[in-house]
N, C-alpha and C positions, 0 to 999 in steps of 0.2 A: 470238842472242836469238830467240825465238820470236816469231810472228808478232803473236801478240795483244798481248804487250806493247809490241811495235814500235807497234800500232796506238794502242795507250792513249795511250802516250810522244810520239806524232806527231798525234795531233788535237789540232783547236781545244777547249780544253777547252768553252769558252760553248757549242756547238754539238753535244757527245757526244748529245744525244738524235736529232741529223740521222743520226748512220754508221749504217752498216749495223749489226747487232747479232751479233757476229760470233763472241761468247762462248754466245748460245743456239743458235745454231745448230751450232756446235759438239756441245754438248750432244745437240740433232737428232740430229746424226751416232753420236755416240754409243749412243745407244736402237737405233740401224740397225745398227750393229755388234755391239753385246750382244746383239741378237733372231737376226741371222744364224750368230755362232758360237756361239747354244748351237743352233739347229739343226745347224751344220754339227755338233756333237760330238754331236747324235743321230743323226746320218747319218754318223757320218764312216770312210772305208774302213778297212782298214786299212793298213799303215804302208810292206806293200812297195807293194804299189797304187798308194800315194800317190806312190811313189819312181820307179818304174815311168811314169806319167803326167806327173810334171815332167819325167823323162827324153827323153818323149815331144813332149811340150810345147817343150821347148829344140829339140830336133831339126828338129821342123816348121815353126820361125818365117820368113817371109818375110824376104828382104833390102831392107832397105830401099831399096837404090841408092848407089853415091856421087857421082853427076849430078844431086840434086835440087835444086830452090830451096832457099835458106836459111830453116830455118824449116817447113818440110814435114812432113807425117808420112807413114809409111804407110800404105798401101789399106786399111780398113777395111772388111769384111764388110755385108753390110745391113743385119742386125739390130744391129751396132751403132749406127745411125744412127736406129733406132725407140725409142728410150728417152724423150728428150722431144719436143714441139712445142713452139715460144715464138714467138708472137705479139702484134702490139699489139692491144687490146680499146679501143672507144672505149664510154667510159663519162664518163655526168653532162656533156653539152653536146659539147665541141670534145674534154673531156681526155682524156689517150691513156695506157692504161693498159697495162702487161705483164701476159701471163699463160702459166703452163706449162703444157703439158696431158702430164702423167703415163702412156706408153704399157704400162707392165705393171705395171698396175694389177690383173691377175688372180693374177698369183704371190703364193703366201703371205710375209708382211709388210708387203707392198707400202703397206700402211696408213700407216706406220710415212715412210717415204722421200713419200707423197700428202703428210704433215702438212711434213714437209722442205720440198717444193718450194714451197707454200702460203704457209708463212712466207718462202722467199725471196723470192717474187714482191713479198710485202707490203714486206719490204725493199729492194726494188728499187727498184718505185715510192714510197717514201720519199724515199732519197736523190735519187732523179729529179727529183723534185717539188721538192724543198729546192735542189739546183741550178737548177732553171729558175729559179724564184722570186730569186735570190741573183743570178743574171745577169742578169736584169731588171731587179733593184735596180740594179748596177753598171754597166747600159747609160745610166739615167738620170741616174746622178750623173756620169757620164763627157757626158752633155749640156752638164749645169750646168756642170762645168767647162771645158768646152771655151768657152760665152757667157762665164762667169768672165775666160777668160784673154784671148778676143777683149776685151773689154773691159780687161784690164790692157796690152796690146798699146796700144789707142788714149791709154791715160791716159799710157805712157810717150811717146809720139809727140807729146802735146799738152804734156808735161812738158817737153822737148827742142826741140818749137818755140818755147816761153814764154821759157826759157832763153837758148837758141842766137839768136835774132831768125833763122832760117832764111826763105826764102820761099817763103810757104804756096801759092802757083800751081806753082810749080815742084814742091815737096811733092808735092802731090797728082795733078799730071803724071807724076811721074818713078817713085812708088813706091804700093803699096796694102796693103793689110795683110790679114793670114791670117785671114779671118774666114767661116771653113768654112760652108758649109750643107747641114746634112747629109741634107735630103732631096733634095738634086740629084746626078743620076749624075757617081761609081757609088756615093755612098753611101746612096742608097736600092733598091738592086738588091738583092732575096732571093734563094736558093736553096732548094733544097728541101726544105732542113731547118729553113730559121729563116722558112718563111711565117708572115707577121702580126709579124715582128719589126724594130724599127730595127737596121742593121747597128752595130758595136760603134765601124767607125772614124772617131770622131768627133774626133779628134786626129791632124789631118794635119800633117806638116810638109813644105813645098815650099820647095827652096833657092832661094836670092836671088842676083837677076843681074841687073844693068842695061848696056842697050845705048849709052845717050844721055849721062851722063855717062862720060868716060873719059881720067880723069888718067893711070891706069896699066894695061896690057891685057896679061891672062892669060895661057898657050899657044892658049885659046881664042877669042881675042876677045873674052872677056866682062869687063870694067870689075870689081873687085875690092870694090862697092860696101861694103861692110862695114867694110873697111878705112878706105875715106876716109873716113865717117860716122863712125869710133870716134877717128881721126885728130881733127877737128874737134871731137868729143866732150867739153865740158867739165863734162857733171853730175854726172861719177863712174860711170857706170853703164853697160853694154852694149846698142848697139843692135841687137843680133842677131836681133830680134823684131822688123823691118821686113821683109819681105817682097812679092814682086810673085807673085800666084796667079792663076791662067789656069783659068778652068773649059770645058769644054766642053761644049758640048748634044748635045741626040742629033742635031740638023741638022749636026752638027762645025763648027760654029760655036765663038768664041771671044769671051767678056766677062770683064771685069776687075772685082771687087769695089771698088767707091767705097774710100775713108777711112773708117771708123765715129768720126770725129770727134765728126761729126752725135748721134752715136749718146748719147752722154755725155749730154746735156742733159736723157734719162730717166733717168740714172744716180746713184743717192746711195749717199754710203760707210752698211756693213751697221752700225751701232754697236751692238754686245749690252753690256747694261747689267753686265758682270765689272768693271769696275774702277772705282774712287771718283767720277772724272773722268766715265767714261760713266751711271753708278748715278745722280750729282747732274744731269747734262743730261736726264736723262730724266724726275727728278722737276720738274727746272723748268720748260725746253721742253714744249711740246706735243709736237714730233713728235723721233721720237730718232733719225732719216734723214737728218743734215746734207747738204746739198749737196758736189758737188767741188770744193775748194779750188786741185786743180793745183799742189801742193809738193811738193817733193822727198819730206819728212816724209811725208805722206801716202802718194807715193808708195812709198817705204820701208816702211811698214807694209801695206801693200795686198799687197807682193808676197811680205812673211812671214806673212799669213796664207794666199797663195794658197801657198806653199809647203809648208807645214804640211799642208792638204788634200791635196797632192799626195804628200805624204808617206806621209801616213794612207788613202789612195787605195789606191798602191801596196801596201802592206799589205794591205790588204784584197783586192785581185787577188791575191796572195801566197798566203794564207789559202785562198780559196777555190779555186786552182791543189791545192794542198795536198789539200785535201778529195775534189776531185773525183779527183787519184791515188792516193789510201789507201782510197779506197772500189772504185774499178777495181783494185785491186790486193786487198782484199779479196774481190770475186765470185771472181777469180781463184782464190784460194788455198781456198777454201770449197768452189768444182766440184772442183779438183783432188783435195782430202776427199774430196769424194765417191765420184770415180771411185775410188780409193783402196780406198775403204771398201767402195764394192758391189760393185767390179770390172766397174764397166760403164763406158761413156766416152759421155756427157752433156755434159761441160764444153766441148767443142769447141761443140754446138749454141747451151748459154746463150750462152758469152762471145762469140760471134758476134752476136747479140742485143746484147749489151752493147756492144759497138765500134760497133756499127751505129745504137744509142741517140744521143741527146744527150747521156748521159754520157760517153761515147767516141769521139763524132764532133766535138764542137765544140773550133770551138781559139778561138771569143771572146777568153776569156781573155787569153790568150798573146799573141794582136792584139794586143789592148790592153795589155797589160804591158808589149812591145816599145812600140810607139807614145809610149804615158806615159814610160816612160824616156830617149823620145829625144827626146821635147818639154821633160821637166825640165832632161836635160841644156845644152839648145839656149839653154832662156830664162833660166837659174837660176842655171846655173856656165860661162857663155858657153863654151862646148862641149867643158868637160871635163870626160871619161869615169869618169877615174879620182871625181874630189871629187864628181862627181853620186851614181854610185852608192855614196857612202860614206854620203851623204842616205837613198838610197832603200832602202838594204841593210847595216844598221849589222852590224859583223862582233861573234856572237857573244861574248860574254865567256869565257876561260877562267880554269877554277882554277886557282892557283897555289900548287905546294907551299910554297912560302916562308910564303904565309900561314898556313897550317896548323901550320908549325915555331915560327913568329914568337907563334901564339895559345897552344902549347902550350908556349914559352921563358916568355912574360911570365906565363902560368899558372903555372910552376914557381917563379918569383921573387916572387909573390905570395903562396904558402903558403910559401915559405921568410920574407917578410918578416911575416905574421900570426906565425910561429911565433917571431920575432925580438921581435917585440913581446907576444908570451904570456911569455917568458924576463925580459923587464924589468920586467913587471908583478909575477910572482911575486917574480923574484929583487930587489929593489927595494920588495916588499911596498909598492905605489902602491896597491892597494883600497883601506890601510888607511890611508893617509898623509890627511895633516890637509887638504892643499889637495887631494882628491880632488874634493871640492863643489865649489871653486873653477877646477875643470879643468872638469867636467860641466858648469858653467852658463856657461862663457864659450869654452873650444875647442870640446867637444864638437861644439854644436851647428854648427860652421863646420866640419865632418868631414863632419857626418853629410848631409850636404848632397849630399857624394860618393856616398855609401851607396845614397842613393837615385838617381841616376840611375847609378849602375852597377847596380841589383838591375835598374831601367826597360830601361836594352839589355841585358842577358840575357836579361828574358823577351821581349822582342821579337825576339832571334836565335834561342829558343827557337820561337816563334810562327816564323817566316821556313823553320825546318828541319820543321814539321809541316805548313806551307801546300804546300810544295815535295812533302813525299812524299807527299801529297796530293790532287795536283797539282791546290791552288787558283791561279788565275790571280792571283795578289796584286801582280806590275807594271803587271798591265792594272789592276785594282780602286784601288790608289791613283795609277795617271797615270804612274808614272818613262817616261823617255824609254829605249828600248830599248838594255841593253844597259848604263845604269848603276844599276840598281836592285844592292841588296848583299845577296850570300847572308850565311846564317847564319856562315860561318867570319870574313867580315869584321865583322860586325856582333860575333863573340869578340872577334876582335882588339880591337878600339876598346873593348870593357869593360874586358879582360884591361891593355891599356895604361891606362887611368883606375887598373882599382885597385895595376898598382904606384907609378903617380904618387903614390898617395893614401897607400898605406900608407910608402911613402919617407918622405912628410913627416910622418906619425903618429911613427913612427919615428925620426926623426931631431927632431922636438921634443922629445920625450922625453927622449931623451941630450942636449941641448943644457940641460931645463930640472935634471937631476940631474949633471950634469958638472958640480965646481965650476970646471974652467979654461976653461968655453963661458957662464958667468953675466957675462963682459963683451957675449952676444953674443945678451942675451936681447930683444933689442928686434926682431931678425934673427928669432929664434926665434918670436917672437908673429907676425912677416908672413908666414909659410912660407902659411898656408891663401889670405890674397891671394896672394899670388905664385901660388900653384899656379890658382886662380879666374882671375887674369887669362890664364894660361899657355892656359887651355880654351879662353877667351875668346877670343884671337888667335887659337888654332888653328880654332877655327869660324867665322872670320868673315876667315880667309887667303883675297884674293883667288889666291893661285898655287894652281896643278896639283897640288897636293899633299893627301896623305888623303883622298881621297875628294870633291873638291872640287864635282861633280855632288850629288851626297848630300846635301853642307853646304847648298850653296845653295838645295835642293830644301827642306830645314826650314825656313833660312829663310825662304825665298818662303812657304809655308804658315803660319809662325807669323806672319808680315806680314799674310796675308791673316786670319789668327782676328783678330791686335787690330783689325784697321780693321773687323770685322764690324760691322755690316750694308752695308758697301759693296761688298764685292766676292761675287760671284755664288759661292753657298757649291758647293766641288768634295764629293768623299769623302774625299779625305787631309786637307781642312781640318775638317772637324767632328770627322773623329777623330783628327784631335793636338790640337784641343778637348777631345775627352773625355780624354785621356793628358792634359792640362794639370791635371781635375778631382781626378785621382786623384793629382796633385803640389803639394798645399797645403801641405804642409811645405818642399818645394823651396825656394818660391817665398818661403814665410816664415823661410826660411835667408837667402835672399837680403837678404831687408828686415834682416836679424840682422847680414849683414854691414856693410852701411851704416850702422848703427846703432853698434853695435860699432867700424868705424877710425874712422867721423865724430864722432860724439858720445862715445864710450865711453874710458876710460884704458886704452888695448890695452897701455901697456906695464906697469901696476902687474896687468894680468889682472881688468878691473872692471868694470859697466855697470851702469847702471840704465835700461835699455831698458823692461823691462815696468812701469818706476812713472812711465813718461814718456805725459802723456796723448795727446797728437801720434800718438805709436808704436802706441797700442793701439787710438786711431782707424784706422790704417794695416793694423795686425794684424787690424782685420777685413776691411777695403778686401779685400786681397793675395789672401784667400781667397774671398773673395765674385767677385773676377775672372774668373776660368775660366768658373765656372755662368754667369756674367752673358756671356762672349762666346757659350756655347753657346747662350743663351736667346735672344742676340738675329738668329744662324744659324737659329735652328729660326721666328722672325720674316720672317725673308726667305724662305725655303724656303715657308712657308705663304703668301706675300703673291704670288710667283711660278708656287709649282705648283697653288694652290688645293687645297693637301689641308688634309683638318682635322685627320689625325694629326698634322700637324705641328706646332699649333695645340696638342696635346697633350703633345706632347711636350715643347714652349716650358715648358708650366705646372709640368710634371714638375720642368724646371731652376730655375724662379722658385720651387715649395717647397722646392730645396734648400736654394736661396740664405737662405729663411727661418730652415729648421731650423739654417742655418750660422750665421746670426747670431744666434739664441740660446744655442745650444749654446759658441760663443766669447765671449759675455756672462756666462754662468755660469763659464766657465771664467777668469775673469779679475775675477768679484765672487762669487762662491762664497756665494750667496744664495738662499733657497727659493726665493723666487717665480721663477728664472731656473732653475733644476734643474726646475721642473714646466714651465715652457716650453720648455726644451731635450728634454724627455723627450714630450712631447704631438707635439712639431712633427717630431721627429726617428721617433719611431716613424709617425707619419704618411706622411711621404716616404719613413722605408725602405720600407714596403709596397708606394709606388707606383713606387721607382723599383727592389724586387727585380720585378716583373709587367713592367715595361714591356723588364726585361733577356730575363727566360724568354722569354716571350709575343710581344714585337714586333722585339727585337734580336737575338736567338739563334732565334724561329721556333718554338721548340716548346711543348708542352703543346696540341697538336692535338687535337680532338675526335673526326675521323675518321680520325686516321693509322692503318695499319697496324702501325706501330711506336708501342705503348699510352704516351700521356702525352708520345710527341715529334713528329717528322714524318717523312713519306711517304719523304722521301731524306736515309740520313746517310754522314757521308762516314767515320766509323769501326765499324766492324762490330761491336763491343760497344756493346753496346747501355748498361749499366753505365757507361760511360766518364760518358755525357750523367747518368745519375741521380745522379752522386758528383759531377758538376758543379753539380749543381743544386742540391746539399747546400752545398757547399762555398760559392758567391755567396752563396747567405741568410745562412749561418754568419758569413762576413765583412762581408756589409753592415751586422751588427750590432756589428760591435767600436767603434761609437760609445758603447755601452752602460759600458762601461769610465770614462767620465770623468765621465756622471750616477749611476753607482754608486761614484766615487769609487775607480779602479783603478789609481789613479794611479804608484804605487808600491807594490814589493814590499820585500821585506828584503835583496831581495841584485840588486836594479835599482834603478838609480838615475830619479827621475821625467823626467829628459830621457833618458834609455835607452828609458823605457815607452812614450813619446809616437813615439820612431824606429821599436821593434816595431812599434807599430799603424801607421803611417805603411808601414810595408812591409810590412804584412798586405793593406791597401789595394793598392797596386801588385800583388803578387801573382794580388789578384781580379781586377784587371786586364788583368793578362795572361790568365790565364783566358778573360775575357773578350772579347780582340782575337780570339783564336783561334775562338768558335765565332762571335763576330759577321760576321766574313771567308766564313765556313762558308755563312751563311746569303745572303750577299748573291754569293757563288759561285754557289749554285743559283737565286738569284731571276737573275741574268745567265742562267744556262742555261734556267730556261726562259721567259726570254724572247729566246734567241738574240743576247743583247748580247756582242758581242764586239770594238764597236769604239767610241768613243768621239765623238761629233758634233763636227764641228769648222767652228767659224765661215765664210762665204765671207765678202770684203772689199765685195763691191757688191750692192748691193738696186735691182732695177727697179720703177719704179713702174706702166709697161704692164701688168707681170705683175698686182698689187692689184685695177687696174681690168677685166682679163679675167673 
């Protein structure tokens, strides 16, 4: 693999605007290359010449030696060594800038290789700047966490004395707790490279050893304190997070940190208003800062959000580990071009420069990624190695060909059972049979139910295989926890297995309802659509390991969190399986068909009068009105939290759907002027507003000053056409409403529950469409705002800090 695509493939996608730019400079190179071989083919000897001077050239090479350091070159002439200077330039206050100064500068082209070096520099100091800055960030938050955990330290300590009835003279005698201070030596001691900077280690861990108790004694003498503590231990939980920590001054002097017992009494749990439970204390209470309660509970929750940070922590050192070796490896490979190219050797100077930078000198990083791992392990998975870094280092997901065999088996069984049911239909001539109506108005619609969320995960495995070769970050963007988000082959599977469940049972009612020696078994035959409904059912809602069981639970959690909307703090994956909800109105009113239909309805004579039942067509508006109505009340808390007004707008955008949708199914259901001009006034209204607010605010384009005429500045497909047939194509479909105020009801050779599934899967279709460039757009708003990680709640809120 080539290097650029390595580099594509291995950056943080949120950050591609921080790398080096490693494809223009290429480019660079290229111009350097082009300008010197057509000179050298107007100079160029001829052929014995040529042959004669390589001969020459082979002849008179130096030996390098085979006594050198590892890693050595040979002696280099002096004018190889006058090619560049690279020095730091202090520019704009303290900031320390690189720059090259280009030595033959007087040779013809030289221009050419000036503009090269120019644009590296500017790259250099990019990336340089975007790491300092990035280190910085993560010196800080490796603070907070470090006060964090000192603090979950004392809460366990006070959790275990409350418990255990310990006593607390002895307590605080015998043991003190790890409560680092990081501006006392050596962790405020700089070096010459990180002047003005707090050092990174601010997560020490010092092992625990007590003199004074000693039931049992080591090969060292030292008391096994740990042991007898976890011995005595009856809370459930590890107390490996006690500690006795020794500092010393610079007089070598020795003091012992107090208990931060004390400490607690500034201390209240963080409560961010996410869930029902915190959303209503925070509307009633005044303040949403409870005091420490000291439960176990509490406890337990305190230490899954500190872990969770820690989680997302380490990641983040990961990342930025990441970055700063695909950019030192990029200079690399860039000088090496060059020398290449000009036949000069430069690269030795830069990259000396570069190792000698802060790009290449600092190991922060690394500190702390050791350090962090061995404080997670210590306090988390009481000090095993293996289960911590299973936490901190989820392994990869691989492809497995089974799946691939398995999507392409149940695909093969799928067009074989469509073509089993095209053979019955003809050969059986059921178009033309009398209870064909009587099939349409009472199975149909409990099929077609299938239909559509099998057509809903296609185009979402569809969307899954464009975001990937794309490479939109789309685990990061809706939240999956690393490593179970599902590619597109399993997101096949799971359609491909729906529609042979489905057409099975299409299938086999069929032959059940024309078989005369299966008409004892027709009551069997009318449940096959429940049977199969509950079958999904269980399977989505299996607490075992099975299918995909991270996946399941992950829709669940999110469609929990849409209906409880406005209580819980709206994420990105919940408003948009909101919108996937809006565009499932017939799903939903399959569903209501089914209840209707075994509860009410004579399922075994194949009968209902569902739509003459007024109850039901109250409800037939309800079902659809629901979706718009959780969206509208999402885009209510969004605008009440973030203080924006698009949001505020976009709420209104969902409340005239909800309008247009209740006329539009009023006329549909009284087939009356006056309900045809208000389904047609209200419905054209909203499509206008809600085709503008798809272009414009969800998808990002129809720019004024884009570059790219009538989209934006950055597209992630290089036809440009792709975006103009898209845009064709949403209008096109937002208007297949027009169909039922024009009375489209039916054709001659569709049946009017057939026409209703069409447009029902025209809708989804737009849909999908639609997930695809909406991902698009909120990919690039993550990049250029360098969002690549997700904020993640701490468990305690000081109140010293408010009042500083």
């Amino acid at each position: 693999m080539k290097f650029g695509r390595e580099l594509a493939a291995e950056m943080v996608q949120e950050w591609q605007e921080a790398y080096m730019d490693y494809k223009h400079l290429k480019k660079l190179l290229k111009d350097i290359f082009t300008f010197r071989h057509h000179n050298n083919n107007n100079h160029a000897p001829s052929f014995s010449t040529r042959k004669s001077f390589r001969k020459r050239k082979i002849m008179h090479r130096v030996f390098s030696g085979l006594t050198g350091r590892p890693g050595s070159s040979p002696r280099k002439s002096s004018n190889d060594h006058e090619v560049i200077l690279v020095g730091p330039v202090q520019k704009e206050g303290s900031v320390i800038y690189y720059q090259t100064m280009f030595l033959r500068s007087f040779e013809e082209g030289s221009e050419f290789e000036l503009v090269f070096f120019k644009k590296l520099d500017e790259e250099f100091n990019k990336v340089l700047r975007f790491y300092e800055t990035k280190v910085e960030q993560v010196r800080e938050e490796a603070k907070e966490l470090n006060k964090q955990m000192d603090t979950l330290v004392a809460l366990r300590i006070k959790v275990v004395d409350d418990n255990n009835n310990f006593v607390e003279d002895q307590f605080d005698q015998e043991i003190g707790v790890n409560n680092i201070n990081i501006n006392s030596p050596p962790f405020s001691s700089f070096n010459a490279k990180n002047q003005g900077r707090v050092s990174v280690d601010v997560i020490e861990e010092v092992e625990m050893s007590n003199e004074h108790m000693k039931p049992q004694m080591n090969k060292n003498g030292t008391k096994s304190f740990r042991e007898f503590l976890n011995e005595t231990n009856e809370g459930g939980f590890s107390l490996d997070v006690i500690q006795e920590v020794e500092i010393s001054n610079e007089e070598g002097k020795s003091t012992f940190k107090q208990s931060p017992k004390k400490d607690l009494d500034h201390v209240k749990i963080n409560v961010e208003p996410d869930t029902p439970v915190s959303t209503l204390r925070t509307v009633i209470m005044s303040s949403s800062k409870p005091s420490l309660s000291f439960s176990k509970d509490e406890l337990r929750k305190a230490e899954e959000k500190l872990k969770r940070a820690f989680v997302e922590f380490h990641h983040k050192l990961r990342l930025l580990k990441s970055y700063c070796l695909m950019n030192t490896l990029a200079f690399t490979k860039i000088m090496k071009k060059y020398d290449k190219t000009t036949s000069r050797n430069a690269a030795i100077s830069y990259l000396e420069m570069v190792d000698q930078s802060y790009l290449g000198s600092s190991d922060e990083v690394n500190t702390l990624i050791k350090r962090l791992e061995a404080s997670f392990i210590k306090h988390f998975t009481n000090g095993n190695r293996r289960k911590g870094m299973k936490f901190l280092r989820p392994i990869d997901k691989k492809e497995k060909h089974l799946t691939s065999f398995s999507t392409g088996l149940f695909a093969g069984c799928s067009i074989a059972l469509i073509g089993g049911i095209s053979v019955s239909l003809h050969a059986r001539e059921l178009l033309d049979h009398e209870g064909r109506g009587q099939y349409m108005d009472n199975i149909f619609p409990l099929y077609s139910f299938f239909a559509y969320i099998f057509l809903h995960i296609v185009m979402y495995g569809a969307n899954t295989y464009f975001w990937r070769r794309f490479r939109v970050n789309y685990p990061f963007i809706f939240g999956f926890k690393q490593g179970t988000e599902l590619g597109f082959r399993e997101i096949l599977l799971l359609a491909s297995g729906i529609s042979v469940l489905t057409f099975s049972a299409v299938l086999s009612t069929l032959d059940m309802d024309m078989d005369p020696e299966t008409q004892r078994f027709r009551t069997i035959a009318e449940l096959v659509p429940l049977i199969l409904v509950a079958v999904v059912l269980v399977i989505t809602f299996c607490p075992l390991n099975i299918i995909y069981r991270s996946s399941r639970f992950f829709l669940i959690r999110s469609a929990w969190r849409c209906i409880c909307a406005p209580l819980y703090k709206v994420a990105f994956a919940d408003f948009f399986l909101a919108d996937q909800l809006t565009s499932q109105i017939q799903a939903i009113r399959s569903l209501q068909f089914y209840i209707c239909y075994y509860g009410w309805g004579d399922f075994k004579r194949r009968s209902n009068k569902c739509l003459e039942n007024e109850t039901y067509q109250h409800f037939y508006i309800i079902v659809a009105i629901i979706p718009f109505w959780l969206r509208f009340l999402q885009c209510i808390r969004r605008l009440v939290e973030e203080k924006n007004a698009m949001q505020g707008l976009n709420g209104l955008k969902y409340f005239s759907t909800v309008i247009a949708l209740v006329m539009r199914t009023m006329f549909e259901l009284r087939r009356q002027t006056f309900w045809r001009i208000m389904a047609a006034s209200t419905s054209g209204i909203t499509t206008i507003y809600n085709t503008y607010w798809d272009i414009v605010m969800d998808w990002g384009l129809l720019q004024k000053k884009s570059k790219n005429k009538f989209l934006r500045n950055k597209l992630l497909i290089e036809y440009k056409s792709v975006y103009y047939v898209a845009i064709v194509v949403n209008i096109l479909l937002r208007l297949v409403w027009m169909q039922l105020v024009l009375d489209f009801n039916e054709l001659p050779f569709l049946h009017r529950r057939a026409m209703v599934t069409v447009v029902a899967c025209l809708e989804i279709l737009r849909r999908g469409i639609w997930n695809f460039f909406r991902l698009e757009n909120e990919h690039f708003n993550n990049v250029g705002n360098y969002r690549a990680f997700n904020p993640v709640a701490l468990p305690f809120y000081y109140e010293d800090e408010k009042t500083m």
